[in-house]
C-alpha positions in Angstrom: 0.0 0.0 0.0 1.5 3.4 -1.0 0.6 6.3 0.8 2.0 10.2 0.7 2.1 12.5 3.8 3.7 16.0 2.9 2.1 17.0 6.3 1.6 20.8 6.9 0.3 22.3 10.5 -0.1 25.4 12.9 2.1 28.4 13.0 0.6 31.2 15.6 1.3 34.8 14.6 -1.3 37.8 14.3 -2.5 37.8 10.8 -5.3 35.9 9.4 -4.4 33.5 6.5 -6.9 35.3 3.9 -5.3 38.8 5.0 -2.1 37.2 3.5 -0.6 36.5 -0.2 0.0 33.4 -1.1 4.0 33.5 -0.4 4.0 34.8 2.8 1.7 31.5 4.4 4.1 29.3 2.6 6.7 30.5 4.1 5.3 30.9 7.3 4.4 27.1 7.2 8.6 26.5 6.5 9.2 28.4 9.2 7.2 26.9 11.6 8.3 22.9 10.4 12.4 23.9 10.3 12.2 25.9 13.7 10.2 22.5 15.4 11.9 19.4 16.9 9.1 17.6 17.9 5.1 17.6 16.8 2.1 15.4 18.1 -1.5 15.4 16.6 -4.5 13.7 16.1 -5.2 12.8 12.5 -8.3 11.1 10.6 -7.2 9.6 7.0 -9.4 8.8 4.0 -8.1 6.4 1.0 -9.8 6.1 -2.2 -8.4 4.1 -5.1 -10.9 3.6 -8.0 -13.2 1.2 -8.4 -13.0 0.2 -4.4 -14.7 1.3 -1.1 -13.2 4.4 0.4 -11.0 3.4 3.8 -11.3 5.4 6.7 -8.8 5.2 9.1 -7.7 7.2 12.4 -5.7 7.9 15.3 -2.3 10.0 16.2 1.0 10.8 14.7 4.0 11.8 16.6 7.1 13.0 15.2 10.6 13.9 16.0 13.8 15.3 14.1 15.2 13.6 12.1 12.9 11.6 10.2 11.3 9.4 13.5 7.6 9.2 13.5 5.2 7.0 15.3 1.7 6.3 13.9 -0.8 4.9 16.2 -3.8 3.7 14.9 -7.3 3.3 16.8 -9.1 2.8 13.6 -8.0 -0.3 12.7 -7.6 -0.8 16.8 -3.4 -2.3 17.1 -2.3 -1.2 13.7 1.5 0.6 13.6 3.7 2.2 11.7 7.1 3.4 13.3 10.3 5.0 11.9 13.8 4.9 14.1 15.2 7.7 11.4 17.1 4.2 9.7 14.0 1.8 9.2 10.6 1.8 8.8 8.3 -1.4 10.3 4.5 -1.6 9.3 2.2 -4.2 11.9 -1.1 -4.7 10.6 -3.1 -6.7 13.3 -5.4 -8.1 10.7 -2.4 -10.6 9.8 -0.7 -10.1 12.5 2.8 -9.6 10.5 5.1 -6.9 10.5 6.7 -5.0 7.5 10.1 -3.5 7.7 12.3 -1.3 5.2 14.8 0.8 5.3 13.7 4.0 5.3 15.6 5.7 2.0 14.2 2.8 0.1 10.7 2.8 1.5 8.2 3.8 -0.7 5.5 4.4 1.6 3.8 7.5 1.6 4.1 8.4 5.1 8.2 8.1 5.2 8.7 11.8 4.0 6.9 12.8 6.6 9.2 12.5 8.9 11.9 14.7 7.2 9.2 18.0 7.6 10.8 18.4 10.8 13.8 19.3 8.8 14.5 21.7 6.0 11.4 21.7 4.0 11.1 24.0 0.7 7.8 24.8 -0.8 9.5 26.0 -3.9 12.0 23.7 -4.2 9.2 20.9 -4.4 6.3 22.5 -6.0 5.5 24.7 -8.4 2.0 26.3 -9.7 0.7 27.7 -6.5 -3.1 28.5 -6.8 -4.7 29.8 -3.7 -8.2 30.9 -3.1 -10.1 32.3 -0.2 -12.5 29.6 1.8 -14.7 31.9 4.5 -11.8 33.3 6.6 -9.5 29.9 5.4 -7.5 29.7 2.4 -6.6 26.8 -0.3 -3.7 26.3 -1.8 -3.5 24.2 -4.7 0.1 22.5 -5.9 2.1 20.3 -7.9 5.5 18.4 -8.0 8.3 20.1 -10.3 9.9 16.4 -10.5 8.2 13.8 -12.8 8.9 11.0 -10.7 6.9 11.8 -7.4 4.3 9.6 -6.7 1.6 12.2 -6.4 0.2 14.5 -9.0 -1.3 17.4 -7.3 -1.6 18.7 -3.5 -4.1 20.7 -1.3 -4.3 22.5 1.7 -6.4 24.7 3.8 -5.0 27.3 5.7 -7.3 28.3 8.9 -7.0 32.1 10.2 -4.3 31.2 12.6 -2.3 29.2 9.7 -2.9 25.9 11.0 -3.8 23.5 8.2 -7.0 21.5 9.1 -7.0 19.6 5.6 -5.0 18.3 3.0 -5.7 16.5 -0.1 -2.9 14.4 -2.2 -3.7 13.1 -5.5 -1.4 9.9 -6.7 0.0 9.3 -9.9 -2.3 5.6 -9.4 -5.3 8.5 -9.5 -5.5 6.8 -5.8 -7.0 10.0 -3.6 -5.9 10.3 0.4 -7.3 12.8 2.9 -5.8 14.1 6.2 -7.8 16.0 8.7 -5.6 18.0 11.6 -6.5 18.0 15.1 -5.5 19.1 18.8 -1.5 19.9 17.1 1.1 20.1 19.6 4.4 21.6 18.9 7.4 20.5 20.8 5.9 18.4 23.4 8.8 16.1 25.3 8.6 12.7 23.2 11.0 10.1 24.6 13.4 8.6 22.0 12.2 5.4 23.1 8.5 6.2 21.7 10.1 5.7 18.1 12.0 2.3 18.9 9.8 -0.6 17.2 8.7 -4.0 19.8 6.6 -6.4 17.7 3.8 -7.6 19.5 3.8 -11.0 20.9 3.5 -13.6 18.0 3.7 -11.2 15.5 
């Protein structure tokens, strides 16, 4: 299963996201990611791939620099994903097996993730930045500049205190996954031990 998280979230300053151009939340979104260390929030996930039932799944993500996460999952109840910054190991409790990659090579959509905590670049990555005013939100429509990402086009919504609530990636399978942002912390105190994978028992 392939999956994509270029995962944008709060920055707190004064202006509104609609009182500001379309350059200015960007980089106030870069900012905020290559200043953080640490980030914990609750996420719900949709997955579409055509012709099959859309997949709703939930629970929440914690993340540290460099490139650790830790995805725990209450919908499906057990399942895991966790990167040490070298590997990344997959437990679905449905087969009760665990998957496990190294991280440069894994091709799992959540990987890059991880490295948001580090220098991200809107225009380094993207190019044709559409944004359009939402109530007092904002969208912001993009796409890859390489030809070999695995997604076609991203979106965002921007709330008035530049947290982003939503986003939408498009994969070059036409497959379609969701993110919804909640209760975002920034810099909480994660132990390093939180990102070191145990199997579960018989796994």
């Amino acid at each position: 299963m392939r999956w994509l998280v270029v995962c944008l979230l709060a920055l707190p300053v004064q202006a509104g996201a609609a009182g500001m151009d379309t350059n200015a939340l960007l980089k106030g979104v870069e900012n905020h990611y290559n200043r953080a260390r640490t980030l914990q929030v609750l996420f719900e996930q949709t997955y579409t791939i055509p012709g099959r039932s859309k997949r709703l799944e939930q629970g929440e993500l914690f993340l540290r620099k460099p490139g650790r996460m830790r995805w725990v999952y209450s919908v499906p109840a057990g399942k895991l994903f966790v990167s040490d910054g070298k590997t990344v190991y997959l437990y679905t409790p449905a087969s009760n097996q665990v998957q496990r990659q190294p991280l440069r090579e894994s091709d799992d959509f959540r990987a890059p993730l991880g490295f948001l905590l580090g220098k991200l670049n809107f225009w380094r990555d993207f190019d044709r930045f559409v944004s359009k005013p939402e109530g007092e939100d904002v969208r912001i429509a993009a796409r890859p500049k390489s030809e070999r990402a695995l997604y076609t086009d991203v979106e965002f919504v921007v709330t008035p205190s530049l947290s982003v609530r939503y986003l939408r990636i498009v994969g070059q399978d036409h497959s379609v996954m969701e993110f919804r942002f909640s209760e975002e912390r920034i810099n909480p105190p994660l132990a390093e031990s939180l990102f070191r994978f145990e199997a579960p028992p018989g796994a």
